[in-house]
C-alpha positions as CSV (number, residue, x, y, z in Angstrom):
1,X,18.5,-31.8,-14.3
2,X,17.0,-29.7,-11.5
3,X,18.8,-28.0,-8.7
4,X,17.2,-29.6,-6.3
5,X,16.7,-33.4,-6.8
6,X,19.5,-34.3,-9.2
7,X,17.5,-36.3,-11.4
8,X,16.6,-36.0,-15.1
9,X,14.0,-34.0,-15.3
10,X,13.2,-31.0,-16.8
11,X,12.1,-27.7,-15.9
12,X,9.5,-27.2,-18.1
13,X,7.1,-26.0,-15.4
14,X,8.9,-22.4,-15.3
15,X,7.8,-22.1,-18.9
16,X,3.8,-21.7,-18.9
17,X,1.3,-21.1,-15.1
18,X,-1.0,-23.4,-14.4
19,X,-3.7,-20.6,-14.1
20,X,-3.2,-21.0,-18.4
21,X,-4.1,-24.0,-20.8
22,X,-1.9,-24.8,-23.6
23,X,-4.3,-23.5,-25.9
24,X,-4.2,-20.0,-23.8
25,X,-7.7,-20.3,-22.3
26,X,-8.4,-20.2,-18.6
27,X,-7.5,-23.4,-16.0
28,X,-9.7,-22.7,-13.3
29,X,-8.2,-23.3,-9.8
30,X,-10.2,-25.2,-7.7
31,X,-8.0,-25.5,-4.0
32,X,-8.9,-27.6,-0.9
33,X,-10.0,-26.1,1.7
34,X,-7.1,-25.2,3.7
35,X,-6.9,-26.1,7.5
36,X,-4.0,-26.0,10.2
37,X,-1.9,-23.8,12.9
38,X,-0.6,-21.5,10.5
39,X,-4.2,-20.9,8.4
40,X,-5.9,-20.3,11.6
41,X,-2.6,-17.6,12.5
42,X,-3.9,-16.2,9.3
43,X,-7.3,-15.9,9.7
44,X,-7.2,-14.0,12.7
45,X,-4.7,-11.7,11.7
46,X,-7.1,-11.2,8.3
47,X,-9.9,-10.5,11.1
48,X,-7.9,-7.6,12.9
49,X,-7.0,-5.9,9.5
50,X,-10.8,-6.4,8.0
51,X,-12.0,-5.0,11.6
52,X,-9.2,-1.9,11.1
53,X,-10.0,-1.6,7.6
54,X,-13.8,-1.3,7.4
55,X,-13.9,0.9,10.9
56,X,-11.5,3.2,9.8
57,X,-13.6,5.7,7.5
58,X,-15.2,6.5,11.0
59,X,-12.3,6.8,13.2
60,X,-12.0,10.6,13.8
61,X,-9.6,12.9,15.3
62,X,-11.2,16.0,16.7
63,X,-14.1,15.5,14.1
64,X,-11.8,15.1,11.2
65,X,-10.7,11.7,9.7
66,X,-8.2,9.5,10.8
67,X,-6.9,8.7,7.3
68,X,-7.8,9.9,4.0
69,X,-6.5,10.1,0.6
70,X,-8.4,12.7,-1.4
71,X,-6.6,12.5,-4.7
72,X,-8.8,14.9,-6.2
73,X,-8.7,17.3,-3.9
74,X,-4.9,16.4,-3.5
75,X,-5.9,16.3,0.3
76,X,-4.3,13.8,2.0
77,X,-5.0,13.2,5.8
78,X,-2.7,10.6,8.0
79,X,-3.2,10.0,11.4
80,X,-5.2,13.1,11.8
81,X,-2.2,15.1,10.4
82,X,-3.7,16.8,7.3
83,X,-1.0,17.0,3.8
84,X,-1.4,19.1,1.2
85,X,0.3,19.8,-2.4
86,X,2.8,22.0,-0.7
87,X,3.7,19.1,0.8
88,X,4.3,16.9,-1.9
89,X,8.0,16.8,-1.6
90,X,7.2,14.5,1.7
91,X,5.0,12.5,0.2
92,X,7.8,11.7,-2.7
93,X,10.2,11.0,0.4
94,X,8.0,8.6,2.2
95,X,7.3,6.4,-0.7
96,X,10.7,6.1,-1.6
97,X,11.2,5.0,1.9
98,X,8.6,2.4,1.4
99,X,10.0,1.2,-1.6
100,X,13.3,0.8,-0.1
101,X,11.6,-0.5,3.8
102,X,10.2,-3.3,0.7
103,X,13.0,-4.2,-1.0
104,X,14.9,-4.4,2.5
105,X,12.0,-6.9,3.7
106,X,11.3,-8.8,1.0
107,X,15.6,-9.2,0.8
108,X,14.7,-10.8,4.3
109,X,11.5,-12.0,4.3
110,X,10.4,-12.9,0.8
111,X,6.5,-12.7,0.3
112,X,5.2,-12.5,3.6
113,X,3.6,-9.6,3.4
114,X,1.5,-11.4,0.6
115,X,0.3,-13.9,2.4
116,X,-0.5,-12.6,5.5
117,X,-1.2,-9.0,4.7
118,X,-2.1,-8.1,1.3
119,X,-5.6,-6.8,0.9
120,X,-6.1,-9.3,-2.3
121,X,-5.1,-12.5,-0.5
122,X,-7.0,-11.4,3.2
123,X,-10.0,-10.5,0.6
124,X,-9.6,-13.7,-1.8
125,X,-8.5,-16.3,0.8
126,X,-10.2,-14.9,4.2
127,X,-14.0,-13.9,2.5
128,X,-14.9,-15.0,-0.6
129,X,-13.1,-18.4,-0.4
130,X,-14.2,-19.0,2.9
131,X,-18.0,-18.6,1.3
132,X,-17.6,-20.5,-1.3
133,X,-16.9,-23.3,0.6
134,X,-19.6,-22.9,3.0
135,X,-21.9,-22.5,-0.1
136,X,-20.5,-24.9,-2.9
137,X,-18.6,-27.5,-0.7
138,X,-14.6,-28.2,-0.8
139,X,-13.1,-28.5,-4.3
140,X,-14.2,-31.9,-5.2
141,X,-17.6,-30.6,-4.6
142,X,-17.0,-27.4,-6.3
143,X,-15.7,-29.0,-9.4
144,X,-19.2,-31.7,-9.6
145,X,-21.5,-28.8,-9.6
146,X,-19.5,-27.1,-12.0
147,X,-19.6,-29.6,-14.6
148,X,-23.4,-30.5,-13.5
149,X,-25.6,-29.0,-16.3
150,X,-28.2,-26.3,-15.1
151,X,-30.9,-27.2,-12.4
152,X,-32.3,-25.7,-9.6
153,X,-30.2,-26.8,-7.0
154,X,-27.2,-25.4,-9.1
155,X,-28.9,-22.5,-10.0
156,X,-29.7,-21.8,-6.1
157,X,-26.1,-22.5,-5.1
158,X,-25.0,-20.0,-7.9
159,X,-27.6,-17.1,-7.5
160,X,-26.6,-17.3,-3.6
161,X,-22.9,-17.5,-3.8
162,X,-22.7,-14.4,-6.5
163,X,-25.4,-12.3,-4.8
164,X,-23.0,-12.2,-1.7
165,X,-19.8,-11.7,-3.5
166,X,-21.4,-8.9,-5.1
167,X,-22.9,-7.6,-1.8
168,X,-19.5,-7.1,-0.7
169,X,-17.9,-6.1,-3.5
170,X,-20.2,-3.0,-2.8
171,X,-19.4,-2.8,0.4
172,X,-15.9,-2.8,0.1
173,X,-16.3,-0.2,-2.7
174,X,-17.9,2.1,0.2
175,X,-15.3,1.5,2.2
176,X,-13.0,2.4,-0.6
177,X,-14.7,5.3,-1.6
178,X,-14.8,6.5,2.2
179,X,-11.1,6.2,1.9
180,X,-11.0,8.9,-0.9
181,X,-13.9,11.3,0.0
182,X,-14.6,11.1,3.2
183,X,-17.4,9.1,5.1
184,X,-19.6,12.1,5.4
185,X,-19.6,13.1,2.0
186,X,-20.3,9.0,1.4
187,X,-23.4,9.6,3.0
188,X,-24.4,12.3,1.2
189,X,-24.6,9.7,-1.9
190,X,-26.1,6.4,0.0
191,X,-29.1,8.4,1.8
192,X,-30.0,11.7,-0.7
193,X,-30.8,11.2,-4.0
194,X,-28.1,9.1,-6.3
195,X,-29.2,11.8,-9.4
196,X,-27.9,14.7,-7.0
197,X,-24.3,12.8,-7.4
198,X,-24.0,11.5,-10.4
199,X,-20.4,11.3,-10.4
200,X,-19.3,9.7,-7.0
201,X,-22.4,7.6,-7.5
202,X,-21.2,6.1,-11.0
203,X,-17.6,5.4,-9.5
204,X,-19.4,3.6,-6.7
205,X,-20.8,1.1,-9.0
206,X,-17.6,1.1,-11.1
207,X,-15.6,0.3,-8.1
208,X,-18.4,-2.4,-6.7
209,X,-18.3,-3.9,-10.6
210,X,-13.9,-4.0,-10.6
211,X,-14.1,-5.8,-6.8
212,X,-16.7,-8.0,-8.0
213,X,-14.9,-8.8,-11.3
214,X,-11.6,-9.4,-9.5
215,X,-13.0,-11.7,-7.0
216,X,-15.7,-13.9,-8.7
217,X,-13.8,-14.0,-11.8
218,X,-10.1,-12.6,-12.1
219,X,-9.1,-14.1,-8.5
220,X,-5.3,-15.6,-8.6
221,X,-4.5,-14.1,-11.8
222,X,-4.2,-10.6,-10.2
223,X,-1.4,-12.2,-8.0
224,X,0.2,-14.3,-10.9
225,X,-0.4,-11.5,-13.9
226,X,-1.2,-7.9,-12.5
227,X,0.8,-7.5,-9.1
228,X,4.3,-5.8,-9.9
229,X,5.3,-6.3,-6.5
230,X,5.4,-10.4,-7.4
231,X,7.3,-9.7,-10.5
232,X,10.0,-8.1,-8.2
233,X,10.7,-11.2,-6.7
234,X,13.3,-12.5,-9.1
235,X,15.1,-9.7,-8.4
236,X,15.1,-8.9,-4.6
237,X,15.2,-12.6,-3.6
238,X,18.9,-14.6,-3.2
239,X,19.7,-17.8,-1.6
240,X,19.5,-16.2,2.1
241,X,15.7,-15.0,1.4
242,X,13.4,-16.6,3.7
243,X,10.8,-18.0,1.4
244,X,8.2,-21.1,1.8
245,X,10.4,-24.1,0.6
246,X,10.2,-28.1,0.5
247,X,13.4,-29.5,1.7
248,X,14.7,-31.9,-1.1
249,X,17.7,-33.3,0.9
250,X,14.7,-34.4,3.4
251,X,12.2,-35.3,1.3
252,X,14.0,-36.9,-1.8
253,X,13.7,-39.2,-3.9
254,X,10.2,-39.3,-3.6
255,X,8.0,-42.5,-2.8
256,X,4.5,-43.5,-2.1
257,X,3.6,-44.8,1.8
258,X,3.1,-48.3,2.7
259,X,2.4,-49.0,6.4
260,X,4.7,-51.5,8.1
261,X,6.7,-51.6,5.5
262,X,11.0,-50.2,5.9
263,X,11.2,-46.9,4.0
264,X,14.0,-46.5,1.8
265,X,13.0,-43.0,-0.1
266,X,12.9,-39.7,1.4
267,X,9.9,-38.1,4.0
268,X,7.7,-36.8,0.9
269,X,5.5,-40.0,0.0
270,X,4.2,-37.7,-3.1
271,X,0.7,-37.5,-2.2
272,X,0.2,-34.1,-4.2
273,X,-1.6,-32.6,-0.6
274,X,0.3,-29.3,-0.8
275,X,-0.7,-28.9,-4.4
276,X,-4.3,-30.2,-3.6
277,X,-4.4,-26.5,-1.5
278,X,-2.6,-24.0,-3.2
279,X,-4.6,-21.0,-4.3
280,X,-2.4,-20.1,-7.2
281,X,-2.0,-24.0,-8.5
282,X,1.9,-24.4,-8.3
283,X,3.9,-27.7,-7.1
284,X,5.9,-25.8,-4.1
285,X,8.4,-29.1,-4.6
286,X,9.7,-27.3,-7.8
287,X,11.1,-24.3,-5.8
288,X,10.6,-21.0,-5.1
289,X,8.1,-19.7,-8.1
290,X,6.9,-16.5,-8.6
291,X,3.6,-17.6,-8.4
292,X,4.0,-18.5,-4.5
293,X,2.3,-16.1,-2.7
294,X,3.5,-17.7,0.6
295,X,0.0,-18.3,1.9
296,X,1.4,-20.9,3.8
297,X,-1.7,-23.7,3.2
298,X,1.2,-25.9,1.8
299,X,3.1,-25.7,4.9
300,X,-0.5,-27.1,6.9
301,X,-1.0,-29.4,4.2
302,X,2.2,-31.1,5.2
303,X,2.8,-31.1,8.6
304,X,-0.8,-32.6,8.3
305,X,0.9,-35.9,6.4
306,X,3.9,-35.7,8.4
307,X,1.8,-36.2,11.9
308,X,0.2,-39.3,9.8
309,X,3.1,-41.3,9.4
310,X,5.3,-40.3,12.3
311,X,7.7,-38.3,10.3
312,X,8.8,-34.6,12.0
313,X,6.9,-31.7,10.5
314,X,8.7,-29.0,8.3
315,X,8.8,-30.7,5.1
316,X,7.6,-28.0,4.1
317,X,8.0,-25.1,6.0
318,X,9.2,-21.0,6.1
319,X,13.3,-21.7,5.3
320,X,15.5,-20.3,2.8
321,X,17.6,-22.4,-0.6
322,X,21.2,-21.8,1.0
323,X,19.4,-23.7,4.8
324,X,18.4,-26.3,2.9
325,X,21.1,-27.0,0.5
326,X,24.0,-25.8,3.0
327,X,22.6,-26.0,6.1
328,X,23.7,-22.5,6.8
329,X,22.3,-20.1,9.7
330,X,20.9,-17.0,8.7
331,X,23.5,-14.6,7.8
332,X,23.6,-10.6,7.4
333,X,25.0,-10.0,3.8
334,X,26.5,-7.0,2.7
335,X,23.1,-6.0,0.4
336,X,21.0,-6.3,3.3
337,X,23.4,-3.9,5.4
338,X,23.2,-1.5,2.3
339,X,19.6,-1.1,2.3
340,X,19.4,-0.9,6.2
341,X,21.7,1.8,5.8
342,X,19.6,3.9,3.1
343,X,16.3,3.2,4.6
344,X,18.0,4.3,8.0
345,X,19.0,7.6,6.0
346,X,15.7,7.9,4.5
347,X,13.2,7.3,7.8
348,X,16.1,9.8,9.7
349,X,15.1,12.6,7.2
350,X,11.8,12.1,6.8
351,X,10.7,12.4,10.3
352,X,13.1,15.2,11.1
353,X,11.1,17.3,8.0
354,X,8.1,16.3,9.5
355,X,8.8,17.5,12.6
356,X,9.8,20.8,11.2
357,X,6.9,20.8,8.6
358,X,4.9,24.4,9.1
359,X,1.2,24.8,9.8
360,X,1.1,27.3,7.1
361,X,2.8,27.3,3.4
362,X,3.8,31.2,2.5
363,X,4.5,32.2,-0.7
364,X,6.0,36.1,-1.3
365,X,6.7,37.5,-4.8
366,X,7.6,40.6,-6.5
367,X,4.6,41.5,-8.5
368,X,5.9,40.2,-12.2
369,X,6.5,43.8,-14.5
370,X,6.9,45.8,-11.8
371,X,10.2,48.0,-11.2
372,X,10.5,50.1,-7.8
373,X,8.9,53.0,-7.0
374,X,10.6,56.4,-5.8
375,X,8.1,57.7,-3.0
376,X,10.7,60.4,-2.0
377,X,14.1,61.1,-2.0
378,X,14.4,59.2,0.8
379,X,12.1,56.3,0.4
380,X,11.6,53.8,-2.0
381,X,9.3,50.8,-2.7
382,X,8.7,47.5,-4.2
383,X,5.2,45.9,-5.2
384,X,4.5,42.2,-3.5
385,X,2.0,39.4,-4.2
386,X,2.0,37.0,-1.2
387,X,-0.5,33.7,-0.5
388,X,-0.8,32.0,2.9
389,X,-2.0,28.2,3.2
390,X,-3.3,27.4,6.3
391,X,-3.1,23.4,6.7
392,X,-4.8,23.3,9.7
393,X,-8.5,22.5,10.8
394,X,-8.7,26.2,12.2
395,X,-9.2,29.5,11.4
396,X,-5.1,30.8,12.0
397,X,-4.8,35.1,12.9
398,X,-1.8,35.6,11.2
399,X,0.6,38.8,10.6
400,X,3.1,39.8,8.3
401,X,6.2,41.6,9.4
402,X,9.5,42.6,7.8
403,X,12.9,41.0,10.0
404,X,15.4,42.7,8.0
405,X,16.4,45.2,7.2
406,X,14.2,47.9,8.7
407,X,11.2,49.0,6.6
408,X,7.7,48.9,7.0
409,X,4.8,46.8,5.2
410,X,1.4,48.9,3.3
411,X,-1.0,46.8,2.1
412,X,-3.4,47.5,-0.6
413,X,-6.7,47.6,0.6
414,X,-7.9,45.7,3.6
415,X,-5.2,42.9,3.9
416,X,-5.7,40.1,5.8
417,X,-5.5,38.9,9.3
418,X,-6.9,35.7,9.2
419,X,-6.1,32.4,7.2
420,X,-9.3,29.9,7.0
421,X,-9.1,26.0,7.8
422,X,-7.7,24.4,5.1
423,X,-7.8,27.4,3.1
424,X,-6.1,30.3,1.5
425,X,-5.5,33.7,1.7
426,X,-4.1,35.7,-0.5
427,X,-3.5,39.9,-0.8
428,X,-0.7,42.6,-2.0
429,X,1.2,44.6,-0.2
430,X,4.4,46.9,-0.8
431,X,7.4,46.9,1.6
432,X,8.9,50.5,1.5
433,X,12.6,50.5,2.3
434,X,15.1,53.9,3.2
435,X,17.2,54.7,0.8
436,X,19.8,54.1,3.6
437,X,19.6,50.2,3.8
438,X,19.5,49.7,0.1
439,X,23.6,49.5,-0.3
440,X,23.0,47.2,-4.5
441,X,20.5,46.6,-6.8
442,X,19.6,43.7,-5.1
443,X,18.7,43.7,-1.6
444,X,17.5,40.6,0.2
445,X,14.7,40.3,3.0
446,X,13.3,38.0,5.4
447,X,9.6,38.4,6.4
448,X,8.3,36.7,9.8
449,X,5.0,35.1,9.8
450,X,3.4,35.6,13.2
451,X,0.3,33.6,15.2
452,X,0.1,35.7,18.4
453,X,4.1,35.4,19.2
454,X,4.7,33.0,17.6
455,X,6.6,32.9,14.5
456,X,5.2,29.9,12.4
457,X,7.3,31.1,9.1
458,X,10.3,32.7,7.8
459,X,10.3,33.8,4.3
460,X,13.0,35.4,2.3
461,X,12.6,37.4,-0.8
462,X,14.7,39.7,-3.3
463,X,14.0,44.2,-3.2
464,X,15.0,45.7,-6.2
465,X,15.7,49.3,-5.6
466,X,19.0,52.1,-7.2
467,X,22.5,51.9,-5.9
């Protein structure tokens, strides 16, 4: 008997997707177009992010790019902040952050980021749904022409609807590829010659072939199969998550509408509307699935019927299992505190080591197999390797000079006095001690990195020298 009518019936739903026949082939999903207050919400919001995504390879901050994510570079830009592999340490602290800011909000929230923000549902829902409907007609229209055998007309309709999905596939796999190397190196490849790029140019077509695979073909299932983030749901949901849910105590038992006549079942008069829309295929009457990706076309669907017969809307509507069933406000519970409490821990650190983080990354080492040196009797040395990162987008004068204890610095050869943007320098010098501030074997310095007078960064390192 299920949870949430009571009756005998099975759940036998939970046990195959509808995206899957018996025989393990492919049910294709043909929704309704979806239409309503919350779908319209949607689309704009889907506008603003396509508008922010596809401007943002161009956004620059003095000449340099807003965001980018050079992973083979390992050169990550964000917010016209430039990270490098020095700082990877921060990066491994600000995705753990995310993971925890996600399990804390879908704890709250269930899957709204899906539905309203995700790339695949604004991409999927928001684009290439939208054309295939202006193209092929709603999904009883969709479904004749696909089971029409081959003329012109459908050949037309076809050659039209794919050209454009694959038109934007390669657009958004410039965009993508923007992203990763930068939108003046992307022009480089789109107006010289592709045979001078080989590389970049055959990952542009892979990309524009994996978008245009995922969208004409693959669609839901990425959602339903691929996306880890739904298969957390079983695990980060409870009773007190807000999710998209059908209110059995409202709408049960079920029973078809007759006008003028004195209703004696429950507000849902079964007439399949919010499965008619859903993109993945699911009955939201069952209960929260992980299939649901909360696009909210159900809830329209609904409050469309509702207005129809006079009934109230939110059938159907954003709500959580213990509101329904208990009637219960929302409540804080002791998990939700948890997680607040950690992600407060971990967003406290992590911007008080990004404020701190250095311009520059300074490495100083003993030279490996070297002992000290006796210059004199009264001076004594110690061979050092030292590298300088400058993760700037300037040229950085820099200086090397010993803190403590007192001592001087010789480099071999030339030195250096500069550091270039978003480069490295690199030399050897040796720090020469008296024989008066070496007191053990093992004597400990601190360096001071200077810019002008300022002292960017501190470095500490061993001097080996006789007792």
């Amino acid at each position: 008997m299920t949870q949430e009518t009571g009756q005998a019936d099975t759940e036998s739903f939970r046990d195959s997707i509808p995206t899957i026949s018996r025989e393990g082939g492919r049910n294709w999903i043909y929704p309704k177009k979806p239409k309503g207050r919350l779908y319209n919400g949607r689309t704009w919001v889907s506008i603003i992010l396509l508008i922010l995504m596809f401007t943002g390879p161009f956004m620059k901050v003095d000449g340099h790019p807003l965001m980018l994510f050079n992973i083979l570079e390992r050169k990550f830009i964000i917010f016209g902040v430039a990270f490098w592999p020095q700082d990877f340490f921060l990066f491994m602290l600000a995705m753990l952050t995310f993971v925890v800011f996600i399990i804390l909000f879908t704890a709250l929230f269930g899957r709204l980021f899906c539905g309203w923000t995700c790339p695949q549902t604004i991409f999927m829902e928001m684009v290439f749904r939208k054309i295939e409907y202006l193209i092929e007609g709603d999904y009883a229209q969709q479904q004749r022409l696909n089971k029409e055998p081959m003329s012109r007309q459908k050949a037309l309709k076809k050659g039209l609807k794919h050209s454009i999905f694959f038109l934007i596939s390669f657009l958004i796999a410039n965009t993508f590829l923007a992203y990763i190397i930068g939108i003046d190196e992307l022009q480089k490849i789109v107006l010289d010659n592709p045979s001078n790029h080989k590389t970049r140019f055959a990952s542009l077509i892979g990309f524009t072939l994996v978008f245009y695979g995922v969208y004409a073909r693959f669609r839901e299932q990425v959602c339903i199969v691929v996306c880890p983030y739904g298969r957390l749901q079983g695990v980060l949901l409870d009773k007190r998550s807000v999710v998209i849910g059908y209110d059995y105590k409202r709408g049960e038992p079920r029973g078809k509408y007759k006008k003028n006549e004195e209703r004696t079942h429950g507000d849902c008069i079964d007439c399949h509307q919010c499965v008619q829309v859903c993109p993945t295929g699911i009955d939201i009457r069952n209960g929260t699935q992980l299939e649901c990706v909360n696009c909210t076309a159900c809830i329209d669907a609904c409050d469309s019927i509702m207005d129809r017969i006079k009934k109230p809307r939110g059938l159907i509507r954003y709500t959580s299992e213990a509101a329904i069933a208990l009637k219960e406000k929302f409540k804080v519970t002791p998990r939700v505190v948890g997680y607040s409490l950690v992600l407060s821990v971990l967003l406290v650190t992590l911007s008080t080591l990004l404020i701190l983080r250095s311009d520059i990354e300074t490495t100083v080492l003993r030279t490996p197999g070297m002992l000290y040196q006796q210059l004199d009797s009264n001076r004594v040395s110690n061979l050092y390797n030292v590298k300088i990162v400058n993760k700037t987008f300037e040229d950085m004068p820099v200086r090397v000079e010993l803190a403590s204890p007192g001592g001087k610095i010789r480099w071999v050869g030339k030195g250096f006095d500069t550091v270039p943007k978003e480069g490295l320098a690199e030399g050897e010098f040796f720090i020469i001690l008296n024989r008066d501030d070496i007191r053990k074997t093992r004597t400990e310095l601190k360096l001071n990195i200077y810019s002008g007078e300022t002292i960017l960064d501190e470095v500490e390192t061993a001097f080996l020298g006789p007792t």
